[in-house]
C-alpha positions as CSV (number, residue, x, y, z in Angstrom):
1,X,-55.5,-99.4,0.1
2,X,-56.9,-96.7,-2.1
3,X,-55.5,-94.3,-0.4
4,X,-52.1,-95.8,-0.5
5,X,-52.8,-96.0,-4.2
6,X,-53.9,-92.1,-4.5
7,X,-50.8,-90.9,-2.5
8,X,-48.8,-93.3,-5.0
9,X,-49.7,-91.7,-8.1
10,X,-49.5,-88.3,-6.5
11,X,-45.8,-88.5,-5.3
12,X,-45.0,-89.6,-8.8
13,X,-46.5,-86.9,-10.2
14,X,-44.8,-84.7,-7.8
15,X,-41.3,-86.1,-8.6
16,X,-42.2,-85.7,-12.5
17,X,-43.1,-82.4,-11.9
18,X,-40.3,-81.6,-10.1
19,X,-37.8,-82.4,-12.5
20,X,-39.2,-81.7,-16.0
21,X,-37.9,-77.9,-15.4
22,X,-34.2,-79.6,-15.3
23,X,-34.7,-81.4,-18.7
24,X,-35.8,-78.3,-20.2
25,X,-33.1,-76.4,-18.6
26,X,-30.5,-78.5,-19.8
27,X,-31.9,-79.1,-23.0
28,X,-31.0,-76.1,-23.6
29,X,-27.9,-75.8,-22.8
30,X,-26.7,-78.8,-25.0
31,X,-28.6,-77.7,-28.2
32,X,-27.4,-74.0,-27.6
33,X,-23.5,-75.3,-27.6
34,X,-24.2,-77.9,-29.5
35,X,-25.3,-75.0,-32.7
36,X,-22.8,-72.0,-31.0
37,X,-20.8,-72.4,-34.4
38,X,-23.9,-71.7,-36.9
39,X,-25.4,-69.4,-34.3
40,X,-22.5,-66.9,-34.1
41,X,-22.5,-66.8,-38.3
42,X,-26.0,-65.9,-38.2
43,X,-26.3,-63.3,-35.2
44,X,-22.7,-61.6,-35.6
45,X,-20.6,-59.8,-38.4
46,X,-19.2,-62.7,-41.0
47,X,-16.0,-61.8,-41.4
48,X,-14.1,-62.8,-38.3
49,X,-15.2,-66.8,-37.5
50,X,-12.8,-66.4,-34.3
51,X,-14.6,-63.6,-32.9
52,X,-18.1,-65.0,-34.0
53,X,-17.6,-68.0,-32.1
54,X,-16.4,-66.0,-29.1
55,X,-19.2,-63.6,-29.0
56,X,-21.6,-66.8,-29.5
57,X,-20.0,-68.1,-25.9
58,X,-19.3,-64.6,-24.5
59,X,-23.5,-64.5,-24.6
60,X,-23.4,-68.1,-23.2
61,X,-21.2,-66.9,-20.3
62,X,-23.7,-63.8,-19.2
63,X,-26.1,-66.2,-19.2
64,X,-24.4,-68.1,-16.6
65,X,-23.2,-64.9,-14.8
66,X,-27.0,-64.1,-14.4
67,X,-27.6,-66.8,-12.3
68,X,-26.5,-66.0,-8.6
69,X,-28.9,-62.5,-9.3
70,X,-31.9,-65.0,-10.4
71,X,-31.3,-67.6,-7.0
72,X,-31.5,-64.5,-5.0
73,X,-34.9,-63.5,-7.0
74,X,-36.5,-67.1,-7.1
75,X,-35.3,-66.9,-3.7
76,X,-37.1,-64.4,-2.2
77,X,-40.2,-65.7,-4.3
78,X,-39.8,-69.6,-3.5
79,X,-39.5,-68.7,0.4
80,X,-42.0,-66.1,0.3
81,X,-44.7,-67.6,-1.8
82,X,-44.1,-71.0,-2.1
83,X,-42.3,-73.1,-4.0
84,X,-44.8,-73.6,-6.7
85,X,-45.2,-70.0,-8.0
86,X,-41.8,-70.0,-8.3
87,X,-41.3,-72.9,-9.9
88,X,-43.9,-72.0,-11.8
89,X,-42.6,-69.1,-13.1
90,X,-38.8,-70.2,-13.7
91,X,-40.0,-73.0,-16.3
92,X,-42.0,-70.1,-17.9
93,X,-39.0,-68.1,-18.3
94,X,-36.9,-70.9,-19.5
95,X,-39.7,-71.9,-22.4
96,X,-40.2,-68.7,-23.8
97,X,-37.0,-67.5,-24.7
98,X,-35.9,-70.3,-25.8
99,X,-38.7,-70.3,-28.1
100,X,-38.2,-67.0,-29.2
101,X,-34.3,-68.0,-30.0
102,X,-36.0,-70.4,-32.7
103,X,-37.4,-67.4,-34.5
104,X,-35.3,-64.3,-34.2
105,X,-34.6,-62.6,-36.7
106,X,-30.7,-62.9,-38.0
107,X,-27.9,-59.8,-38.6
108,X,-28.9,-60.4,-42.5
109,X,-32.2,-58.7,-41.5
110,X,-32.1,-56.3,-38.8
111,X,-27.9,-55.8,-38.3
112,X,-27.1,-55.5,-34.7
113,X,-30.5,-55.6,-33.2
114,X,-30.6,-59.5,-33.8
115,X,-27.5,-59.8,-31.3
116,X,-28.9,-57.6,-28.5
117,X,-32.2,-59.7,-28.7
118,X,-30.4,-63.0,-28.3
119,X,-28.3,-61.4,-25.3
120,X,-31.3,-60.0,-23.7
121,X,-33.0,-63.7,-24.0
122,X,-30.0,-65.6,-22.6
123,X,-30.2,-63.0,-19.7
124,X,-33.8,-64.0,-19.0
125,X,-32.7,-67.4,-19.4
126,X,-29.7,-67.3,-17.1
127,X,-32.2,-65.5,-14.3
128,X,-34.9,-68.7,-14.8
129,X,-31.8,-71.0,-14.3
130,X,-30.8,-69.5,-11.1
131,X,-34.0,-70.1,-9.6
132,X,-34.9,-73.8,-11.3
133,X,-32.4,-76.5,-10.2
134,X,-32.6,-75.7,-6.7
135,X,-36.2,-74.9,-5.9
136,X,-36.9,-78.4,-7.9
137,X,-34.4,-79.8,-5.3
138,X,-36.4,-77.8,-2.6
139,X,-39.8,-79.2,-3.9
140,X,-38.7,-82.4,-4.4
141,X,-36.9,-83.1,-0.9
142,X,-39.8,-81.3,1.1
143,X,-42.8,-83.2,-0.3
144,X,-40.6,-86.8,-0.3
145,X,-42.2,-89.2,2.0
146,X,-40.4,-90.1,5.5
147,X,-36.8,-91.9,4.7
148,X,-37.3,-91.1,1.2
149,X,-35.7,-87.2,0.6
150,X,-32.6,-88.8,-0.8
151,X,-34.2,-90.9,-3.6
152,X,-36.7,-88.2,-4.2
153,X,-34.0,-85.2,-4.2
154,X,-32.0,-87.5,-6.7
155,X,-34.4,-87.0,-9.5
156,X,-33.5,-83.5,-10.1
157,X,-29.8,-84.7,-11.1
158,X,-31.5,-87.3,-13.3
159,X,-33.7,-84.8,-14.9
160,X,-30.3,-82.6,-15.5
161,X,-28.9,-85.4,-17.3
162,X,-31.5,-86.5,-19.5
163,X,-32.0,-83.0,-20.9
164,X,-28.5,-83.2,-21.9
165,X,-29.3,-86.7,-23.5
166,X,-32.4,-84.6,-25.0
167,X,-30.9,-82.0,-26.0
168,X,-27.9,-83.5,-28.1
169,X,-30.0,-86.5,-29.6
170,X,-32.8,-83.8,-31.3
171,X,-29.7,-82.1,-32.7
172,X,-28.1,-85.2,-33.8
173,X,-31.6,-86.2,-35.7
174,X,-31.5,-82.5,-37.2
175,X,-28.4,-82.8,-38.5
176,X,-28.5,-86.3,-40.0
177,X,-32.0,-85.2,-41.4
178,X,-30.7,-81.7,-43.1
179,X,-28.1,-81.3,-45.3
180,X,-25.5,-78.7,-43.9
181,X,-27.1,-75.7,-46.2
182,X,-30.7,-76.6,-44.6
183,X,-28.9,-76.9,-41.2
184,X,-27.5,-73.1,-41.2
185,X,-30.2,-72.1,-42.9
186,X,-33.5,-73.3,-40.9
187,X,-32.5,-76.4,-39.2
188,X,-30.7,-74.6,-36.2
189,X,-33.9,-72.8,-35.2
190,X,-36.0,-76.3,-34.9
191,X,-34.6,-77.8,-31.6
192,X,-35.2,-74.1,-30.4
193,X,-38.8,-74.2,-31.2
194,X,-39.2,-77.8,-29.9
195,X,-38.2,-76.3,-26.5
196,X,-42.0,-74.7,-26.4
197,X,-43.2,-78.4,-26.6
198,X,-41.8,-79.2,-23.2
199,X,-42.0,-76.3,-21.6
200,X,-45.6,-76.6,-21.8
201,X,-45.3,-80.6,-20.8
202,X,-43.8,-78.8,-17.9
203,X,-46.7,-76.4,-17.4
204,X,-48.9,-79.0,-17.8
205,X,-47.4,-81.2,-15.1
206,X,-46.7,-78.0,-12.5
207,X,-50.1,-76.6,-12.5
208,X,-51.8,-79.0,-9.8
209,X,-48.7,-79.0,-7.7
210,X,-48.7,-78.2,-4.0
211,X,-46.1,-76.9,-1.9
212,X,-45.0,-79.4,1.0
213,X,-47.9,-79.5,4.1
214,X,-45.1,-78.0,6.6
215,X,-44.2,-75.0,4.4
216,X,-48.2,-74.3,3.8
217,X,-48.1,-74.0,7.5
218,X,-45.6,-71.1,7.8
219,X,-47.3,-69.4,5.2
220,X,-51.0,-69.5,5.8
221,X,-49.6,-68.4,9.7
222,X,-47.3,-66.0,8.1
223,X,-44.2,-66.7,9.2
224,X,-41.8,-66.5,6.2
225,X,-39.4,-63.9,6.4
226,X,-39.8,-60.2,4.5
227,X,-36.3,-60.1,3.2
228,X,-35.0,-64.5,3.2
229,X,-31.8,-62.5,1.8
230,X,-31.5,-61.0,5.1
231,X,-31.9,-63.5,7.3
232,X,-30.2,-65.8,4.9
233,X,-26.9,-63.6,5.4
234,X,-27.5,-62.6,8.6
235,X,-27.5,-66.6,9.9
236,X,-26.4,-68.9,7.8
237,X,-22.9,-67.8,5.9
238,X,-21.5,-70.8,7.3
239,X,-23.8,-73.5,6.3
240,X,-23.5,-71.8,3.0
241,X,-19.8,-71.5,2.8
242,X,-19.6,-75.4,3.3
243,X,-22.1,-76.0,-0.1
244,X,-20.5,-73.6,-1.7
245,X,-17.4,-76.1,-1.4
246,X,-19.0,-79.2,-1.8
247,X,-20.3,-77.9,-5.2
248,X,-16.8,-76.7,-6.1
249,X,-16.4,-80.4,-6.4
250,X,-19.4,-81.1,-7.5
251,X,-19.1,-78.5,-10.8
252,X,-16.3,-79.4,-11.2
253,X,-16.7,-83.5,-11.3
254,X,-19.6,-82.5,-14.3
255,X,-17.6,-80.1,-16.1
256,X,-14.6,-82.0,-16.5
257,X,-16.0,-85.5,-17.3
258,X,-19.3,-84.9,-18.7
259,X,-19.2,-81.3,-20.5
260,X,-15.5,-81.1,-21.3
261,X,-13.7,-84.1,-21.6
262,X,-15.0,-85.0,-25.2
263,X,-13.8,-82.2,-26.3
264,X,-10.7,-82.6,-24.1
265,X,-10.1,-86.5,-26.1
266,X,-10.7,-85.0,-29.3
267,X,-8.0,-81.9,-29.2
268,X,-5.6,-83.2,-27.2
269,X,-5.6,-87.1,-27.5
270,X,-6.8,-87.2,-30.9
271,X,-9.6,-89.5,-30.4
272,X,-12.1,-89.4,-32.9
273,X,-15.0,-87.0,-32.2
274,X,-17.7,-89.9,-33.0
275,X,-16.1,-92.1,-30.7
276,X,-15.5,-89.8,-28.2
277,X,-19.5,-88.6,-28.2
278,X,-20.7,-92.3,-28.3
279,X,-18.6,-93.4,-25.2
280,X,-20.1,-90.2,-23.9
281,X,-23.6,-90.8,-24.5
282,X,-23.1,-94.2,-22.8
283,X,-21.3,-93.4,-19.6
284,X,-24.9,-90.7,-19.1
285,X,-27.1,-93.4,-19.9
286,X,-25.5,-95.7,-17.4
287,X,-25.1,-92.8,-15.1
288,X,-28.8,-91.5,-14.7
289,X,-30.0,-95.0,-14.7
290,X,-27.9,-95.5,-10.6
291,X,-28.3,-92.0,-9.6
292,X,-31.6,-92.8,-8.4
293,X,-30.2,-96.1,-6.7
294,X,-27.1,-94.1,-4.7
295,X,-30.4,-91.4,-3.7
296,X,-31.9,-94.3,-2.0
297,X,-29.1,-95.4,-0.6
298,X,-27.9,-92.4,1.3
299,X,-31.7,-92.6,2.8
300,X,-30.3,-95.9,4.1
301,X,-26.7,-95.6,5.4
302,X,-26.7,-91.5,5.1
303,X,-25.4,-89.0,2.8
304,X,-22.4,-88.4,4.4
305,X,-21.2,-92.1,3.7
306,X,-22.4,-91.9,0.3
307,X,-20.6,-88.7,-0.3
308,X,-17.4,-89.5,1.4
309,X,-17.3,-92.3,-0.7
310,X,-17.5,-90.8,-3.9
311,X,-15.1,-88.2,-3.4
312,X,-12.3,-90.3,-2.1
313,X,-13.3,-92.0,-5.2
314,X,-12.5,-89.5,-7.0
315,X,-9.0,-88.6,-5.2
316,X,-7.9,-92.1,-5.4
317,X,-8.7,-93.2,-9.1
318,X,-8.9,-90.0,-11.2
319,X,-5.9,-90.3,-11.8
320,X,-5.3,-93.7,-13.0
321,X,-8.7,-93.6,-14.8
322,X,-7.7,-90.3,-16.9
323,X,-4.4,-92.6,-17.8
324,X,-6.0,-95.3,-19.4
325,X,-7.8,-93.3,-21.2
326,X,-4.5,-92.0,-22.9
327,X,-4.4,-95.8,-23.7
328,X,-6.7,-94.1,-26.7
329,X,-8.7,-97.2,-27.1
330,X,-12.4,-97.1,-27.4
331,X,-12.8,-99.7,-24.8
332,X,-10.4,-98.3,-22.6
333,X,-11.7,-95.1,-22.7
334,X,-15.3,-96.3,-22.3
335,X,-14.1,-98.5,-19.2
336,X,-12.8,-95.2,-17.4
337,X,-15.8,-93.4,-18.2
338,X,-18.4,-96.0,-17.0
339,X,-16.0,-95.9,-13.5
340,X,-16.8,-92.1,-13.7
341,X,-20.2,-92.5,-14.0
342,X,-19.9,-94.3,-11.0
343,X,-18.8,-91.8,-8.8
344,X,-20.0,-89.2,-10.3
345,X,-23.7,-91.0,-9.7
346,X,-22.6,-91.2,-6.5
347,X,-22.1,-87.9,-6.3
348,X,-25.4,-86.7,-8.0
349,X,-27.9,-88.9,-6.1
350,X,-27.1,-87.5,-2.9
351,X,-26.1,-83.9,-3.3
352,X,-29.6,-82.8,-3.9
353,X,-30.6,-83.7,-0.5
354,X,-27.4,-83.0,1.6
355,X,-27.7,-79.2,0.2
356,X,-31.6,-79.3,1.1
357,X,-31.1,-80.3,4.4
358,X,-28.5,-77.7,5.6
359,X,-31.1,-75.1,5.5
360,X,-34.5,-74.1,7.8
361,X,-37.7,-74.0,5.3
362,X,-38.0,-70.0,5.6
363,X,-34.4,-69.3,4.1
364,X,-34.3,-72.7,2.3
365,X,-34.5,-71.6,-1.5
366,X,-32.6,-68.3,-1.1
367,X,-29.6,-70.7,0.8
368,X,-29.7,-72.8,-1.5
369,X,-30.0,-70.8,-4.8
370,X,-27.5,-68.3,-3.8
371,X,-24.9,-70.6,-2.4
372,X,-25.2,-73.5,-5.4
373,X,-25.5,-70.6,-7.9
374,X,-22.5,-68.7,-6.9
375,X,-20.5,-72.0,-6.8
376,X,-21.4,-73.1,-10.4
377,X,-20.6,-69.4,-11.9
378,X,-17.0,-69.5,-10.2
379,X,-15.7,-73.5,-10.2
380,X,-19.1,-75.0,-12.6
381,X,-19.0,-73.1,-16.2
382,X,-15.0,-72.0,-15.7
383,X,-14.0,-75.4,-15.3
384,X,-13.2,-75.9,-19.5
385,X,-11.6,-72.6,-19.5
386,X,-9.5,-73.3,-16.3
387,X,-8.6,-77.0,-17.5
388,X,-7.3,-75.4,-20.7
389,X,-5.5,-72.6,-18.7
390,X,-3.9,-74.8,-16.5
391,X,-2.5,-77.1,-19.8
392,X,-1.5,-74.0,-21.5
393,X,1.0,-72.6,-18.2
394,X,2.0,-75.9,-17.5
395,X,3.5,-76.5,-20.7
396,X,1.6,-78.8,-22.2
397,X,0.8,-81.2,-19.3
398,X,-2.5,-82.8,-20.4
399,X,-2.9,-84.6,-16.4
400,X,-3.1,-81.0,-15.2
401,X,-7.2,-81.0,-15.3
402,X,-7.1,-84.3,-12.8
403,X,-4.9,-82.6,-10.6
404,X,-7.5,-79.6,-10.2
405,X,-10.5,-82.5,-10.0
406,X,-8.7,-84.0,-7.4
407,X,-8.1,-80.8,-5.2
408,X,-11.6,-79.7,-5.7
409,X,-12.6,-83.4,-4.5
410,X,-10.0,-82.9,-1.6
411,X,-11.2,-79.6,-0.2
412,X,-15.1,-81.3,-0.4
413,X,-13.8,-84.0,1.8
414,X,-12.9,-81.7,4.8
415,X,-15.6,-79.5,4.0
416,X,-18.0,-82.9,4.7
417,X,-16.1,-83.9,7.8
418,X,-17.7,-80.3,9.6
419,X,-20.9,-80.9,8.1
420,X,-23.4,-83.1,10.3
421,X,-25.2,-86.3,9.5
422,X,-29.0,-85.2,8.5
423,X,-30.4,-87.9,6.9
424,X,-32.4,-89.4,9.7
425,X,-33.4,-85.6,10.8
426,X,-36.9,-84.2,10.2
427,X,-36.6,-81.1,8.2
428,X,-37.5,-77.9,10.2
């Protein structure tokens, strides 16, 4: 019984640990768009607001560019080290520039310099990123107990989501408690400098982890790979192709609904912006609290059911969902959203473990940080750009952004009928 207990407490503690990179990862990312307005008048030349907020995002996009270069370097560290040191390090990476954001000095004081700092820390950032989601989805899945890797796997989405939740409620407080003057002038910098808080938590929780008993094996026998990246190229460009689609879906499912579409209400159905981030906050609430439930599902009935039945979801009712929405009524809208959240949690609770389990241990991290890292830089952080392209040549036809959700979720469908049914397989 006290062992039972023991091994209780330390699989929590494994799934905490696994996770609390996310949080901080996406923390990040909200309270750095969330401020992209006051941070391009502080780091760029004032007179051109257009181009300050472009540069503001052109530094957010290199950051994202960065991260296919760090999944190949986490990679090579996760499958040659163990997932710990990597792991490890990425959170380290993460917490430390976006510390130093909080305290850089602004084009007042040092001109140019102050924008080539912020670029070279969003660099370092985007590198950590490439390297954090999916070796916490390797940790995670790998140390789960039997008939648990989709429930266990599932955490990393929900970590994802609550540092979104994180992220946008310390800037809310921040600028309720500041007055717009304090807000440009100090306030900005303190959800920065709250970011060292929990990337220490982090530290904290990741020092006394232990890499999965199997992978141990390989590497106290020495049996991991030289180059992962070689072997990873040389035998698996299929199993990554087929991720590579699912997460086309996948980035673009989060994009659309949960990144873009308040924006999306706002501009182009004129919804007001409080409403529009309320119903938003909800539907993420609602959504991380059954992500966990559709992971431990899929260990039940299998991911490919799970998955099949979200996208199809997807096909079938974006549509009318993104048409009662133009109904413009807070509850209407909400209603859609909370059927999003649906699928989309669907969707979330067992990707994690479908994408682990297409991969052997030795090339595991490098396939799956180079094959979900190179689908979120070309369908994941485009997908608000694209959705307003496709308005813009269409002339105006706001359904346009469904139609490219849909045909994302399409393609992931017959991407998923070639993919085989792992969930009762041991992992190699």
């Amino acid at each position: 019984m006290k062992n039972n207990t023991h091994q209780t407490v330390a699989d929590k503690r494994s799934l905490i640990a696994g996770f609390s990179g996310n949080i901080l990862e996406w923390y990040d990312f909200t309270v750095y768009g969330f401020f992209a307005t006051i941070i391009g008048s502080q780091f760029f030349p004032q007179e051109d607001k257009i181009a300050q907020l472009i540069s503001t995002f052109g530094i957010f996009a290199a950051g994202y560019l960065m991260r296919p270069i760090g999944g190949i370097i986490f990679g090579h560290i996760g499958d040659r080290k163990g997932r710990k040191k990597a792991l490890l390090i990425s959170i380290l990476m993460m917490a430390i520039p976006t510390t130093l954001i909080g305290f850089l000095p602004t084009h007042a004081s040092i001109g140019w310099y102050s924008a080539l700092l912020l670029v070279i820390l969003r660099l370092l950032q985007g590198l950590s990123v490439g390297g954090e989601f999916t070796g916490s989805i390797s940790f995670l899945v790998e140390k789960a107990p039997k008939g648990k890797r989709g429930f266990f796997g599932s955490w990393t989405t929900f970590g994802v989501f609550g540092g979104m939740l994180l992220g946008a409620g310390i800037a809310a407080i921040v600028t309720f408690v500041f007055t717009a003057k304090q807000v440009n002038s100090f306030g900005w910098r303190i959800p920065f400098l709250l970011g060292a808080i929990i990337g220490i938590a982090g530290l904290y929780l990741r020092k006394d982890m232990s890499d999965d008993e199997r992978f141990q094996k390989i590497m106290k026998e020495q049996k991991t790979y030289k180059m992962p990246l070689a072997e990873f190229f040389a035998h698996y460009k299929m199993q990554s192709f087929k991720i590579i689609l699912l997460s086309w879906a996948f980035g673009v499912s989060v994009y659309l609904i949960f990144i873009f579409l308040p924006s999306y209400l706002h501009t182009f159905l004129h919804v007001k912006l409080d409403d529009a981030l309320s119903i938003h906050t909800i539907a993420i609430i609602f959504m991380m609290l059954i992500i966990p439930l559709f992971g431990h599902l899929s260990d039940k009935i299998g991911r490919k059911a799970v998955l099949f039945i979200s996208l199809i979801g997807f096909v079938v009712f974006s549509y009318p969902l993104f048409l009662l929405m133009f109904e413009k009524s807070y509850w209407a809208i909400l209603a859609a959203m909370l059927m999003f959240s649906v699928l989309e949690g669907l969707f979330q609770g067992v990707i994690p473990a479908i994408m682990t389990e297409a991969f052997p241990a030795k090339v595991r991290y490098t396939g799956l940080s180079v094959s979900y890292n190179i689908a979120l830089a070309l369908f994941g952080g485009t997908t608000p750009m694209v959705s307003v392209w496709l308005i813009k040549i269409s002339g105006g036809n706001l359904m346009m952004p469904v139609y490219y959700l849909i045909a994302s979720c399409m393609i992931a469908v017959i991407t998923l009928m070639f993919m085989p049914e792992t969930y009762k397989k041991e992992l190699d």
